[in-house]
C-alpha positions in Angstrom: 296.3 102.8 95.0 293.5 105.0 95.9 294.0 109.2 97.0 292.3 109.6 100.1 291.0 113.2 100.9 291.9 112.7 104.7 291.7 116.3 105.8 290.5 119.8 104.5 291.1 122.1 107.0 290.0 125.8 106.7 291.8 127.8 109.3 291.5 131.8 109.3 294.8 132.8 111.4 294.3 136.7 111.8 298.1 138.6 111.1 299.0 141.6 109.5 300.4 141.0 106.3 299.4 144.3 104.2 299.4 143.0 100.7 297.9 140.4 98.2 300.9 138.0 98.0 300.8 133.9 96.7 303.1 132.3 100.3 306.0 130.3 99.0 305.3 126.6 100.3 307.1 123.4 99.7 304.9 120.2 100.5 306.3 118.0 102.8 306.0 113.9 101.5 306.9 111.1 103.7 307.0 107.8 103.1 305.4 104.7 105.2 306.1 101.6 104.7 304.3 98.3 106.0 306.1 95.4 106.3 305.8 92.3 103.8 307.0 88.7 103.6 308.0 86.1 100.9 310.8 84.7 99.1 309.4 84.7 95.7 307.3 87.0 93.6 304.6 85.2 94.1 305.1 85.4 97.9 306.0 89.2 98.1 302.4 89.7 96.3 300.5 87.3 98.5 301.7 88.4 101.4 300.6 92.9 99.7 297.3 90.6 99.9 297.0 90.1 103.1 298.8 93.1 104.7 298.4 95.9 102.1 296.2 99.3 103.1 292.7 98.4 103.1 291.2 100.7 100.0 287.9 102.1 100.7 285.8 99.5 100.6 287.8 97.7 98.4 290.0 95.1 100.0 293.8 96.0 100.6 296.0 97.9 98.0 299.3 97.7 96.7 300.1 101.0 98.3 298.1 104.5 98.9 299.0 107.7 98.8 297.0 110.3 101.9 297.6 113.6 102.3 296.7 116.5 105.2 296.3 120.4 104.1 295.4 122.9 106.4 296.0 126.6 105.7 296.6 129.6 107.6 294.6 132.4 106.3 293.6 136.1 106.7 290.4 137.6 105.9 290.6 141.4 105.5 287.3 143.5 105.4 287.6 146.0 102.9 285.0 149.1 102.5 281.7 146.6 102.4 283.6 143.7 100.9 285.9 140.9 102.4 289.3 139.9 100.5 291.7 136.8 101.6 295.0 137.9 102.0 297.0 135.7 103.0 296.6 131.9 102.0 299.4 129.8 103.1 299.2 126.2 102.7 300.9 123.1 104.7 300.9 120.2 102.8 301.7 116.5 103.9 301.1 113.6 101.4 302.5 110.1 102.8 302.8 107.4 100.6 302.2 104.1 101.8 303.9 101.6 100.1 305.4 97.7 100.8 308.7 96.8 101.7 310.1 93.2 102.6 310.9 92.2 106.0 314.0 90.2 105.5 316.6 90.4 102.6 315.6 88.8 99.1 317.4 86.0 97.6 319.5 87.7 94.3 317.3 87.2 92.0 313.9 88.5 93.6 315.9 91.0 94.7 315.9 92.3 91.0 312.7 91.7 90.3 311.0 93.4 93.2 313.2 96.4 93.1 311.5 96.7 89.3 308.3 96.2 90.5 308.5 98.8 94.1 310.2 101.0 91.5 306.9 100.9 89.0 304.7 101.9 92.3 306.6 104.2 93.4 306.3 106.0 90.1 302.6 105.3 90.6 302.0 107.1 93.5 304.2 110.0 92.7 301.6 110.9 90.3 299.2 111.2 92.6 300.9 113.0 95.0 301.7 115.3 91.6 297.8 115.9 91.0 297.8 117.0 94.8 300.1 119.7 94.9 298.9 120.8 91.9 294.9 121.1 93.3 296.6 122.8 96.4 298.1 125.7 93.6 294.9 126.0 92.3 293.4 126.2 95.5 295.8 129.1 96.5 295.7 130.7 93.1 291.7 130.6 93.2 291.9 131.6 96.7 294.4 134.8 97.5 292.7 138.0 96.3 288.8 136.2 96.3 286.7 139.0 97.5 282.9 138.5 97.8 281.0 142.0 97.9 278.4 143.0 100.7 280.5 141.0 103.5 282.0 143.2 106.3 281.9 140.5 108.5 283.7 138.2 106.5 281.1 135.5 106.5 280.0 135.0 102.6 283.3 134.5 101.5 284.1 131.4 103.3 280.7 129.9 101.9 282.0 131.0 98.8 285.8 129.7 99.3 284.1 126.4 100.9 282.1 126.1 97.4 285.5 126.5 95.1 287.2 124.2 97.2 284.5 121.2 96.8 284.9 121.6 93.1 288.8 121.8 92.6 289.0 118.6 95.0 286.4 116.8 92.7 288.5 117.6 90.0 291.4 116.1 91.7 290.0 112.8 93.0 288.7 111.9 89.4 292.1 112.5 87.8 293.0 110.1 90.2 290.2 107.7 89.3 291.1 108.0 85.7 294.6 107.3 86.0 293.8 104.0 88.5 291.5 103.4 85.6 294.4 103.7 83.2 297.3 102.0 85.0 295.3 98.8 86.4 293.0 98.2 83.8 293.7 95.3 80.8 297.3 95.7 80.0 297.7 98.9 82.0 301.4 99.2 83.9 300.3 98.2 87.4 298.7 94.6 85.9 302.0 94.6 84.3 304.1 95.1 86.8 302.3 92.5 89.3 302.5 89.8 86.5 306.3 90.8 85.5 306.5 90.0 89.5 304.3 87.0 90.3 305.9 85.0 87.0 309.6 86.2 87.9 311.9 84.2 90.5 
């Protein structure tokens, strides 16, 4: 249940576009599910054991949500300065999350569709702090100018710098609600022991 920064890619794509404008974007989020077995609770959860995505460092998750950004930008020299813009970003977040390889019996039908329904939920929050760092990222971004750069160098130091910080700020939102959600009582432990005790 981690957020994995898989990709920041900075690409300057020279076109004319004459003014200052935020580009109207839509992420894209797929999901990708790998394949579980069990016929009880207890099962389905042993078996996210042994097949869930591996975590970081961690052992295997319940499920994980990745994303890829690049953008396409445009770096205008202006009198002695530099100004971005255009700054259009492409977004991908994939959620990775379990799904049983044959039907359930009726039963732990119910009970896992409560419990995929509870991830789910999970990991649309983090998918939620993503595309909001990617609007900060364009709303910090388009119109940046950096003075006494012709060449259109400084700025991406600069824009590089920015960057690192939003995305800090987005990983540890994400850290803190893990914290939340599967700590003592949080709704992840309840959700795995609502599904391990059910049928």
């Amino acid at each position: 249940m981690t957020t994995n920064f898989l990709s920041y890619v900075l690409a300057a794509v020279f076109t004319s576009v004459p003014a200052v404008a935020l580009a109207e974007w839509q992420a894209v989020e797929e999901v990708r599910p790998y394949s579980i077995s069990g016929t009880s609770g207890a099962g389905l959860y042993e078996s996210i054991g042994e097949r869930g995505p591996k975590a970081g460092g961690f052992g295997r998750a319940i499920a994980h949500t990745t994303f890829k950004l690049t953008w396409t930008r445009k770096y205008e020299p202006q009198g002695n300065a530099c100004v971005i813009v255009t700054n259009r970003p492409k977004l991908i977040i994939t959620y990775t999350l379990p799904k049983p390889s044959a039907a359930l019996p009726a039963a732990v039908k119910s009970s896992w569709e409560a419990f995929i329904s509870g991830v789910q939920a999970h990991e649309r929050v983090h998918g939620e702090t993503i595309k909001e760092m990617v609007k900060e990222i364009e709303a910090t971004s388009i119109g940046l100018t950096v003075d006494d750069d012709p060449d259109c160098k400084k700025i991406r130091i600069e824009l590089t710098r920015r960057l690192g910080e939003i995305s800090q700020r987005q990983r540890q939102r994400g850290r803190d609600f893990d914290k939340i959600e599967m700590g003592d009582g949080g709704n992840i432990q309840q959700l795995i022991l609502k599904l391990v005790n059910g049928p």
